[in-house]
C-alpha positions in Angstrom: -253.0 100.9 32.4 -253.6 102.4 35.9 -251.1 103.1 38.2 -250.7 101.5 41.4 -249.6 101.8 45.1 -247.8 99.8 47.4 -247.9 100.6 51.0 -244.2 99.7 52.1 -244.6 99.9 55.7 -246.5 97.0 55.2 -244.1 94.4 53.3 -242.9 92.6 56.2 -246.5 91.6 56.7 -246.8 90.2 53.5 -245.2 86.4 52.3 -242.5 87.7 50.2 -240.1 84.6 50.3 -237.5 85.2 47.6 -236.7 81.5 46.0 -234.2 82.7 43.6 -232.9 79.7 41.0 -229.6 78.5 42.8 -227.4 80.1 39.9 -228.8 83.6 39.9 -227.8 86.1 41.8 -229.3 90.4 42.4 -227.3 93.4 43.2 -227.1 97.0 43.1 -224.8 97.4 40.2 -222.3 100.2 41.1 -221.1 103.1 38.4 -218.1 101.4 36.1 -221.3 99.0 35.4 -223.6 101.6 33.9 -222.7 101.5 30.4 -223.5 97.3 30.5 -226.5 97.6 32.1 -228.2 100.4 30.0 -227.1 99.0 27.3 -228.6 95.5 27.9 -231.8 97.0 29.0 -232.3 98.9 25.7 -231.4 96.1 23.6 -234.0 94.0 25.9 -236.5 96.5 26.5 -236.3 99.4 24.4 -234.4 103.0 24.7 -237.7 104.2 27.2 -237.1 102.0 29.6 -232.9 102.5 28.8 -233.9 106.1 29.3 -235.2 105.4 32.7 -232.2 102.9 33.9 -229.4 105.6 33.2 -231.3 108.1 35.6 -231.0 105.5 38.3 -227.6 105.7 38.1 -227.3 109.6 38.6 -229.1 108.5 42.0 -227.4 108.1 45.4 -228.0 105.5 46.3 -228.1 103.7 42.8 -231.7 102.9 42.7 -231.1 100.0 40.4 -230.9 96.1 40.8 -229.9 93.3 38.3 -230.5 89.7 38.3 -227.6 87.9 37.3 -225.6 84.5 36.4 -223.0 84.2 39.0 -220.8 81.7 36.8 -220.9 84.6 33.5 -222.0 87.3 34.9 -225.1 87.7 32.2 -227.4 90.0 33.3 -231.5 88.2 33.1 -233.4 91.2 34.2 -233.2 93.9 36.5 -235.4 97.1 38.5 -235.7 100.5 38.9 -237.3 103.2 41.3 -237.3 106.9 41.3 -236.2 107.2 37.7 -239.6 108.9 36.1 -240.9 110.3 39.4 -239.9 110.2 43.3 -241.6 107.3 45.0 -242.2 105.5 41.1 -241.3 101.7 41.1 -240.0 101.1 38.0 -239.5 100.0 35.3 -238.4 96.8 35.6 -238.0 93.0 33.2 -236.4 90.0 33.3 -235.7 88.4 29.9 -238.3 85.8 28.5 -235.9 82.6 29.1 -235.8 83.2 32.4 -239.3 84.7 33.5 -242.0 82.3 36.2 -238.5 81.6 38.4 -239.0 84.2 40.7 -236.2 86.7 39.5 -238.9 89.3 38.8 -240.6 89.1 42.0 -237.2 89.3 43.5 -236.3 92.3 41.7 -239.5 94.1 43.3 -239.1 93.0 46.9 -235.3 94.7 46.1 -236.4 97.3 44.8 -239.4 97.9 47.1 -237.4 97.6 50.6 -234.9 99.6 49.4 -237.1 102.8 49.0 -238.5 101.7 52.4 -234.9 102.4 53.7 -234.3 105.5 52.1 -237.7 106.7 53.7 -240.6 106.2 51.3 -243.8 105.2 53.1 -245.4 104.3 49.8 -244.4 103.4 46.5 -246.1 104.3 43.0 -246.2 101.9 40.3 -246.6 104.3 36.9 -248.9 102.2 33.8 -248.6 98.8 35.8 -249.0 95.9 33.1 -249.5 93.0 35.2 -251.8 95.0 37.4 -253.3 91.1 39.0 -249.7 90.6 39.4 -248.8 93.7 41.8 -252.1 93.0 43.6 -251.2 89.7 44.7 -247.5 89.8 45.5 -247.4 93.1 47.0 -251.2 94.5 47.7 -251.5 97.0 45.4 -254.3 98.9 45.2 -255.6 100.4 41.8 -255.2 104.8 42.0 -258.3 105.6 40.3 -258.4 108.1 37.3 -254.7 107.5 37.1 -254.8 106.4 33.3 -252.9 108.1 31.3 -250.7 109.2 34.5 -247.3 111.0 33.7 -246.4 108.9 30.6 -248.1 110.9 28.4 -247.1 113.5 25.6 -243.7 111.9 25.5 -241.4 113.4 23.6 -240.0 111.6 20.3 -241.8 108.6 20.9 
């Protein structure tokens, strides 16, 4: 997959309405929350992506967001940025159950705003799946002759 990039200067011209289900909830999970949060990622999404949520916790601020029951507290999906390279979105998942609600596009926006503040112009989005996806939501254009990008010759994997 290519990689991708998003022009944040440009979000607030874009309709990025967050309709969120009323019973979920997104934060920026704070340190004694670490352990439960990689650990749920790995077990949803595999120890790369695990990998890549425990280095957002080593950042200041946390550059990590979770979607979240408010009644149990269960964590349906979360985001990352700056965790394989400055300026990378990523990665990010929200749990099958609760995927076409929103959450996920929620999780971006987050995500995505939030590197705005801490002074990113532009945002990379390394091996983008749902590359239609990214284009529509948030404009993102296709970096050409980005395939195979920095993911490749991982180590162990």
């Amino acid at each position: 997959m290519p990689d991708l990039l998003v022009k944040l200067y440009d979000l607030e011209k874009l309709d990025i309405s967050l309709n969120l289900p009323e019973q979920v909830s997104i934060k920026r999970p704070i340190g004694p929350e670490k352990k439960a949060v990689v650990e749920w990622v790995e077990k949803n999404f595999g120890k790369l992506w695990a990998s890549e949520c425990d280095v957002a916790f080593s950042k200041t601020p946390i550059s990590c967001f979770v979607a979240y029951l408010k009644d149990t507290k269960e964590i349906v999906g979360f985001s990352c940025y700056d965790t394989t390279a400055r300026g990378f979105f990523g990665p990010t998942g929200v749990i099958e159950k609760y995927r076409g609600k929103g959450i996920g596009k929620a999780l971006l926006i987050y995500a995505l705003k939030d590197m705005l503040n801490v002074g990113y112009a532009y945002a990379i989005i390394g091996d983008a799946g749902p590359v239609e996806y990214y284009q529509k939501i948030v404009k993102a254009i296709i970096i050409e002759d980005s395939t195979p990008g920095i993911y490749k010759d991982l180590l162990g994997f």
